[in-house]
Structures are given as C-alpha cells and as structure tokens.
C-alpha positions in Angstrom: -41.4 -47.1 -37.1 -41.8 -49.6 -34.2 -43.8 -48.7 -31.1 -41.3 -48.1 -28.2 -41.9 -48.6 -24.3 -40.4 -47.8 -21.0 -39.8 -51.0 -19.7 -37.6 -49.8 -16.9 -36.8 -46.7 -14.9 -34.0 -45.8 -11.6 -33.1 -42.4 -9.8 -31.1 -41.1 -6.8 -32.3 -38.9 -4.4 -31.3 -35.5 -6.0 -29.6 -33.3 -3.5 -25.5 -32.3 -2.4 -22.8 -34.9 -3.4 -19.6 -33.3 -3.1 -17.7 -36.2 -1.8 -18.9 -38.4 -5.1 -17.8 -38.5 -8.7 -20.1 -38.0 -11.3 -19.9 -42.0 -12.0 -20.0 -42.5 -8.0 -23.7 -40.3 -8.3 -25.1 -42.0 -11.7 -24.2 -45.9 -11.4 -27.2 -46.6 -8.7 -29.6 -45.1 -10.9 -28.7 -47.0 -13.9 -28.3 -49.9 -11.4 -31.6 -49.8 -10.5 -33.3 -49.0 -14.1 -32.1 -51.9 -15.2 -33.4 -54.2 -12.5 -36.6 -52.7 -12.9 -36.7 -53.5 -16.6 -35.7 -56.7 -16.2 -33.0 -56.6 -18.9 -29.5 -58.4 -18.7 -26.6 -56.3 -19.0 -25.8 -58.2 -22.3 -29.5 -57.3 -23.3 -28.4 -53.7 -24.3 -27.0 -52.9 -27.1 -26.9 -48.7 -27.0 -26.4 -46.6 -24.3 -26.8 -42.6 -24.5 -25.9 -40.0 -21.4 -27.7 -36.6 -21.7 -25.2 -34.0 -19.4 -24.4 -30.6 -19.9 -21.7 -30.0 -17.5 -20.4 -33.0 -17.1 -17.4 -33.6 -19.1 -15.8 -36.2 -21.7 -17.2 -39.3 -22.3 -19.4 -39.4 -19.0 -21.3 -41.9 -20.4 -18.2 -44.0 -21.0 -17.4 -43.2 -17.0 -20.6 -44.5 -15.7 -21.5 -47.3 -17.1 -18.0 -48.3 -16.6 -19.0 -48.6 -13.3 -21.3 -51.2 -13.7 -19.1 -53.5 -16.4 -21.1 -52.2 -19.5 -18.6 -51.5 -22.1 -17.5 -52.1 -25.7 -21.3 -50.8 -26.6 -22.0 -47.4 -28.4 -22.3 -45.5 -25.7 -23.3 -41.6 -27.6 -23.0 -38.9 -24.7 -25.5 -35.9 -25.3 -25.1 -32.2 -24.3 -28.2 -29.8 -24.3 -27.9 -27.6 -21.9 -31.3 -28.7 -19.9 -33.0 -30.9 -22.6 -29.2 -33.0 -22.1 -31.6 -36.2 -21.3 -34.7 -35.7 -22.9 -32.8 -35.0 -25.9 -30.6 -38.3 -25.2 -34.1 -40.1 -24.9 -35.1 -39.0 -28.2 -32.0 -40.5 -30.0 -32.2 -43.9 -27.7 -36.3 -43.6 -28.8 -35.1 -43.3 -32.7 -32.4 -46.2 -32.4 -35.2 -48.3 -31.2 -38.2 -47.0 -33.5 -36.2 -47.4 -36.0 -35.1 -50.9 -35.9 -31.4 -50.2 -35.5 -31.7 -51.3 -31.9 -33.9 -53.2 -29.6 -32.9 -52.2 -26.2 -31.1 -49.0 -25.3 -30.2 -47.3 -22.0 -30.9 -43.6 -21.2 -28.8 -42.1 -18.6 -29.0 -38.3 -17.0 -26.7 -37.0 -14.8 -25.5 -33.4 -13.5 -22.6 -32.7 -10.9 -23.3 -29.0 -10.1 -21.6 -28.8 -6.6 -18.1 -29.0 -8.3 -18.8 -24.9 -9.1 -19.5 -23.9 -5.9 -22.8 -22.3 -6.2 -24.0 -19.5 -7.9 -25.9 -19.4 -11.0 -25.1 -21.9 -13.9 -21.9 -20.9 -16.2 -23.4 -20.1 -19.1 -21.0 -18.9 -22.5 -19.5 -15.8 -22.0 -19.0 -15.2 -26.0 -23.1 -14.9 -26.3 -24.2 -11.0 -26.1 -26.5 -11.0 -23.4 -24.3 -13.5 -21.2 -21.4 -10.8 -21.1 -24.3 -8.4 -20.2 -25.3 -10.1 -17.1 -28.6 -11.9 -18.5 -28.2 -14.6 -15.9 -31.1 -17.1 -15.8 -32.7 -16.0 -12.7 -32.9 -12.0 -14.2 -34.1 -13.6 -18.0 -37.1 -14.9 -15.9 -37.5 -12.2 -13.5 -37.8 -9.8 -16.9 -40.3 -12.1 -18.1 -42.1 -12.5 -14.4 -42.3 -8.5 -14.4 -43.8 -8.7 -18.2 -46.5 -10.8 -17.3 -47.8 -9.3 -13.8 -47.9 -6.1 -16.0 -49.8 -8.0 -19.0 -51.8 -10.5 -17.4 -52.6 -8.9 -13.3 -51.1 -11.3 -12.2 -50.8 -11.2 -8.2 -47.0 -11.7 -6.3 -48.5 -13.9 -3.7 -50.5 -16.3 -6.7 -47.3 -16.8 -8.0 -45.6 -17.8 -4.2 -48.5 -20.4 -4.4 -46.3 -22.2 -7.2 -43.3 -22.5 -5.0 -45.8 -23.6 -2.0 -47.7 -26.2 -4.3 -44.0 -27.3 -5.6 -42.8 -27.6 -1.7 -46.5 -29.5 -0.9 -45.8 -32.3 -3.4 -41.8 -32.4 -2.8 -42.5 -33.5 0.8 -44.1 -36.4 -0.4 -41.3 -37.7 -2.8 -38.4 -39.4 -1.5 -36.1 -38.3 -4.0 -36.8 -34.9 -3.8 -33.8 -32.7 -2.6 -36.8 -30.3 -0.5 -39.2 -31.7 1.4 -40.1 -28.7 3.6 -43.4 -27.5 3.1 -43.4 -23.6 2.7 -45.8 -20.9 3.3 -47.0 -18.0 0.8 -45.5 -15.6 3.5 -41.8 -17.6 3.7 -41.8 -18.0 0.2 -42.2 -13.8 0.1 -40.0 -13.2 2.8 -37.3 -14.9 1.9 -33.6 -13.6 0.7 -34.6 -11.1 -2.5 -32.8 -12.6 -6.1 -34.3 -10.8 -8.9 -37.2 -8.5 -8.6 -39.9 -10.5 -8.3 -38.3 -13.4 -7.3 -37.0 -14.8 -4.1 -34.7 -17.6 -3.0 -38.0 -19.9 -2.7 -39.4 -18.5 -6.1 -36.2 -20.7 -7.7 -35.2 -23.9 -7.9 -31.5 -25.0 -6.2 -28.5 -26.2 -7.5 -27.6 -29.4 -6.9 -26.2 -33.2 -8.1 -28.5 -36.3 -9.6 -28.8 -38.8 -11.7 -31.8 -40.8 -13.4 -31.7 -43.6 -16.1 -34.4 -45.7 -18.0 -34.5 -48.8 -20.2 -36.4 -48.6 -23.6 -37.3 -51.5 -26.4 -39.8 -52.5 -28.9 -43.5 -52.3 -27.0 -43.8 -55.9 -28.7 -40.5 -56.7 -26.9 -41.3 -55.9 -23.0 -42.8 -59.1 -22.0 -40.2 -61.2 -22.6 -38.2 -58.8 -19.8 -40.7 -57.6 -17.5 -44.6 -58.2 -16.1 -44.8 -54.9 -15.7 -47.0 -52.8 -18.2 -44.6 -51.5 -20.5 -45.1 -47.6 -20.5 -45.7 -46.7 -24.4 -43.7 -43.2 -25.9 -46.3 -41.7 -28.2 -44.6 -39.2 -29.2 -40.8 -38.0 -28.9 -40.2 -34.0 -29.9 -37.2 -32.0 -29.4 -36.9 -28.2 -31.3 -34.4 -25.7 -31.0 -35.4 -22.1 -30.9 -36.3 -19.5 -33.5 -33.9 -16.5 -33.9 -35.9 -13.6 -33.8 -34.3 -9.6 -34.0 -35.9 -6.7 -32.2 -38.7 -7.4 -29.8 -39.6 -10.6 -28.3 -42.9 -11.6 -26.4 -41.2 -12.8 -22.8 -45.3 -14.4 -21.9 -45.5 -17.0 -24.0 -42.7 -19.2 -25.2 -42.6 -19.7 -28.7 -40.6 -23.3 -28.6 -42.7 -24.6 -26.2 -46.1 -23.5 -28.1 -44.5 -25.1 -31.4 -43.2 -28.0 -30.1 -46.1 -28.7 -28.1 -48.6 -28.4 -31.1 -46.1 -31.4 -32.9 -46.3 -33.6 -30.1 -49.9 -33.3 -29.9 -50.2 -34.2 -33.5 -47.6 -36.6 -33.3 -49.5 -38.3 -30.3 -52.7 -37.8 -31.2 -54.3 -36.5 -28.4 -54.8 -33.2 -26.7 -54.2 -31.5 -23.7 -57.5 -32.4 -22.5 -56.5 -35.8 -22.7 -53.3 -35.1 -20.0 -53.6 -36.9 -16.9 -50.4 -35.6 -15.2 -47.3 -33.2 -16.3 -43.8 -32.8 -15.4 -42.8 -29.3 -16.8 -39.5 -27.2 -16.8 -40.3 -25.1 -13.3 -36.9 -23.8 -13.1 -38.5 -20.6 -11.7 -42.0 -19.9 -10.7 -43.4 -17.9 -13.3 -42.2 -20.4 -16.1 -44.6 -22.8 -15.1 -47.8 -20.3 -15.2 -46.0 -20.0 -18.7 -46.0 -23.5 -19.8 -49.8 -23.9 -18.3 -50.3 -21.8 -21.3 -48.2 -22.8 -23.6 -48.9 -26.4 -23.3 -52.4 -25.7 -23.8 -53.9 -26.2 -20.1 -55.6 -23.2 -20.5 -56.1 -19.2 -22.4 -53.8 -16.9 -22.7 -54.1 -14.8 -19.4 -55.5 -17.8 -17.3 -52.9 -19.2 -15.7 -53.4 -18.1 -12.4 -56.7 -19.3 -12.3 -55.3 -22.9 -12.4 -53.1 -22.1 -9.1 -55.5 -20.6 -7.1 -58.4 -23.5 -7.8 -56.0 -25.7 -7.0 -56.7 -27.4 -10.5 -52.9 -28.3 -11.0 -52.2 -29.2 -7.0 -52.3 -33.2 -6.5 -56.4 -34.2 -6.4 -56.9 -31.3 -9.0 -58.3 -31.8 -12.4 -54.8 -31.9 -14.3 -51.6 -32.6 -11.6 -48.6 -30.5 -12.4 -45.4 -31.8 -10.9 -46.2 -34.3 -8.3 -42.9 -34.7 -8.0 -42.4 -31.2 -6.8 -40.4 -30.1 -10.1 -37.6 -28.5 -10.0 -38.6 -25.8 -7.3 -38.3 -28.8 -4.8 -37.0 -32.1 -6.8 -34.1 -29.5 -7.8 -32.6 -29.5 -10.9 -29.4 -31.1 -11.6 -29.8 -29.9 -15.1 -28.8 -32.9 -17.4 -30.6 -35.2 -15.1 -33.7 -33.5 -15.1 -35.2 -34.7 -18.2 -35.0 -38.5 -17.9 -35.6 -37.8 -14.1 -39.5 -36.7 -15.5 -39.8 -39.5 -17.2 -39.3 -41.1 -14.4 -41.7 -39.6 -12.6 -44.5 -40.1 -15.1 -43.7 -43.9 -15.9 -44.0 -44.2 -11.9 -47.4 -42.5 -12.0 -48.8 -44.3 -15.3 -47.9 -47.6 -13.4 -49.6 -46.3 -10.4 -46.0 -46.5 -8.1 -46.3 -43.1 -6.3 -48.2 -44.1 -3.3 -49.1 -41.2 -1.2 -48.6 -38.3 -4.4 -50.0 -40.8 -6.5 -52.2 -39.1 -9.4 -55.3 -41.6 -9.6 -56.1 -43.2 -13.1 -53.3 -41.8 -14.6 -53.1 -43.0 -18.1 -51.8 -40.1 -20.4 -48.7 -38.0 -18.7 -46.2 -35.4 -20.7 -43.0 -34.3 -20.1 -41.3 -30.8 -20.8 -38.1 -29.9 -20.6 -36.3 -26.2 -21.9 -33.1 -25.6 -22.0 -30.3 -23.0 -22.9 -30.1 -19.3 -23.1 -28.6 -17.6 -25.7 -29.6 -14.2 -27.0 -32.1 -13.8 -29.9 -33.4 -17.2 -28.8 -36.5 -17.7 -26.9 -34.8 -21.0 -25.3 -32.0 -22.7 -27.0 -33.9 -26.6 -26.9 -36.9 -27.8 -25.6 -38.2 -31.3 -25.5 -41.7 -32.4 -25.4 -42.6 -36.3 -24.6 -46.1 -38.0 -24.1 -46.5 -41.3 -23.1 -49.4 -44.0 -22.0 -50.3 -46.9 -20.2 
C-alpha cells in the first residue's frame, strides 16, 4: 500500500441555503479544493460524494457543475460518517494503486425538511418509539451525571468552549460566544439538554484532493498532509442492556486506528470529534483515550481541551457551532485538521500541530451503539 496525502482541501461557510441546490451549495468547495491542490481537472481520475440525505447521483450533480464528468464518480451514504466513509474508499483507490488522484466531496442540504430533528427510518423499533437523537443522548447524558457526578453547568462549558472557538472560524454557522448561564437558560429539548446543549441543522459542503505522498510535489509546494491511518466500523448488535457512557464503536475503532497509525493518544496534537450534542464529546474524551473513565470533566474545567490547552478539541467549534450538515461533516474535519497541520488557522490556530484525528459517528438504529463511525489520523 502507497502512502496517501491531502494535497488539497475547500469548504463553504456552513449555515441556511434555502434558495440553493445541493450542487449550487457543494461546487465552491470542490472549486476551491482543487485550486488548493493544485491539480487539473484532467488530473483526477475518481471522484466519491459522502451524503446521507441528499439524493441520486449527487455526486454526478455537483461535479457536473464544474465540467468533471465521464469519471467514476461512487456517491456514499452513511448516515454521519457519509464523507469520512467516502474518504476511506477515495484513501483505498489511491493506497491501493488503482488511482493516483481522487476527489472527496461532502455535502448535506438539511433546510429542504424544514427543521426539526433528522428523519430517521421509521421501520427501526426504537425510531417508531420516539428515540429521536436529541432523547438517545439526553438518556445517555442522564446515565452519566448519575455514574460519573458529573455537574449540569461542566457540561454547558462544552457548548461555551464550542461557541469560544466557533467565533473565530469563518465558516462556522455560530459565531456568538455564549455564557454557562444562556447556554442553561435557554429553550428546554430533552432533559438535560437545551437548545445550546445541541448542535443546529443546517446546509454545507466540504471537499479535498488526495494522491500518492510521493506524488504531491509535482502539484503543490505545500506540505502534503500524510493519512496514517483510515478506519471506518459499523456497530456491534448487542440484546438486553447496553452501557450508554462509553461507546463501544468508538473505543474499538479507536484502538485500530491507533495501531494502524502507530501512535497514541498522547501523541494527538489537535481533534475534531462527533459533538453532535454536548455530552458526546465528554464521551469521546474517553473513548478516544484523552483520559480515565470518569475524567472527563476534568479536561473541561482545566481548560485542557479549550484552544492554548494541552490537547485542542474542536477549534473549529464542532458541530455545536460549525453545525452539522451531516454528510458534510466528516470531510469538513478534515478540513479543519489539514488547515491546522499546515499551520492556516490564524487566530484559532493550534501551535506546532503535527499529529491531528478526526471522528465521526453516525446512524441510530436500535440494538446498535451507533450505526458507523470513522476514525482518521493524519501528520505533517
């Protein structure tokens, strides 16, 4: 297997785009991950489009768009993981040797439903029950203060440090700062959760460029951003009771990345993890191996995971304050993270980044702890 490379990356502001297309929202970002790169339109020979909600052949829409056709264009759907999972197959095309330079796209149109929570499948069990996603991680919020002590206004401070960094990102749909007591006050969702303890609906797009690591100077000066390792699971099904503190994908997959990579979570610099709701990222500070069982709140209330901590968390404010157009949110990390390893993110920048990981869950379906989850790590 070849060593691959981020040699280019592109996003649009994620926010409210009710007036565009999906295509209208997606061809800017692939516009400008491509001029980044370096690469000629001719140059790529594979295109993949991770969307969930998007519908047929969105791939085949966008890049349309931009007069890239008569390419395999392969259009992914994992419910969040839609991207990541897309990177994966573009990163095993070019690993591989199939390919040398392939095109990751993720895009989401969620203003075409109105609002509301996500549509999930009303054949699945708990679906027709009402287990929306905000009450599936309101359950496991409750579980957790119970286990683990953990204090209502320790877990406002991760919608506050989400809101701190989001107002320094350009792309980020919020860029508000919030206080513990607005984050507390606001309109009730699901006990514990307010309207500021989740993250919003909303449109995006992101795409990046990938080749051979031995490839990237003849389209870029750049420093090509290497992928050590590429890891997407699907969950476990598992009858009768099921731990809602710790996510089994993510501890599994993250133990495979880690061996895949061959470092540690003590060699992180920087994380973008799947905060769709405030308690899932004290979850993944565990799961990911940032800390102990139990500890997670430690990390908040040091400030350990803020920007100038020892180990950044979304400096791109996540997906409490990027938001989280749901198949553009994992390509929209990488993003983040090939920005931060190249030292691009000016005021949020994370200093001497060298290491960075990506984590993205997706999909709720009953007897599953998540349906996918994709795990990335990648160096300068």
């Amino acid at each position: 297997m070849r060593e691959v490379s981020v040699v280019g990356v592109g996003m649009v502001p994620f926010g409210k785009y009710r007036d565009k297309t999906l295509a209208d929202i997606a061809w800017p970002a692939v516009k400008h991950a491509i001029q980044d790169a370096g690469v000629q339109k001719k140059d790529i020979e594979v295109a993949y489009c991770g969307t969930a909600l998007g519908g047929m052949m969105s791939g085949q829409r966008i890049l349309k768009s931009v007069g890239i056709t008569g390419l395999p264009i392969v259009n992914v759907e994992n419910a969040c993981s839609s991207s990541s999972s897309a990177f994966r197959q573009a990163w095993i095309g070019v690993a591989s040797g199939i390919y040398d330079v392939a095109l990751v796209i993720g895009v989401e149109k969620l203003t075409k439903f109105g609002g509301g929570t996500l549509p999930l499948e009303k054949e699945d069990f708990e679906v027709t029950h009402g287990l929306v996603m905000p009450a599936l991680y309101g359950m496991r919020a409750q579980r957790y203060m119970h286990d683990f002590g953990l204090a209502p206004d320790t877990l406002a401070k991760v919608a506050v440090k989400a809101r701190a960094h989001g107002a320094l990102n350009e792309d980020a749909q919020f860029r508000k700062p919030v206080t513990v007591e607005e984050v507390m006050a606001a309109r009730a969702v699901a006990e514990p959760f307010t309207l500021l303890h989740c993250c919003p609906s909303g449109d995006g797009a992101a795409a990046a460029v990938i080749c051979p690591t031995e490839m990237a100077a003849r389209f870029t000066s750049k420093a090509p951003i290497r992928v050590l390792a590429s890891e997407v699971n699907s969950g476990r099904y598992m009858t009768g009771f099921r731990d809602m503190t710790t996510p089994e994908i993510t501890v599994r997959g993250a133990h495979e990345a880690y061996e895949i990579a061959g470092v540690g979570p003590e060699d992180l610099d920087v994380l973008e993890v799947h905060d769709a709701f405030t308690i899932a990222e004290i979850l993944y500070y565990e799961a990911l191996g940032l800390c102990a069982r139990g500890d997670a709140a430690r990390l908040i209330e040091d400030g350990d995971t803020s920007l100038g901590g020892r180990i950044p968390v979304n400096p791109s404010g996540g997906l409490l304050a990027k938001g989280h157009p749901i198949g553009a949110t994992g390509v929209a990390q990488i993003v983040e993270v090939v920005r931060q390893l190249r030292g691009e993110c000016r005021n949020r920048q994370v200093e001497g980044a060298k290491v960075a990981l990506t984590h993205c869950t997706g999909g709720g379906i009953s007897g599953f702890d998540h349906g996918a989850c994709s795990i990335h790590i990648f160096a300068r």
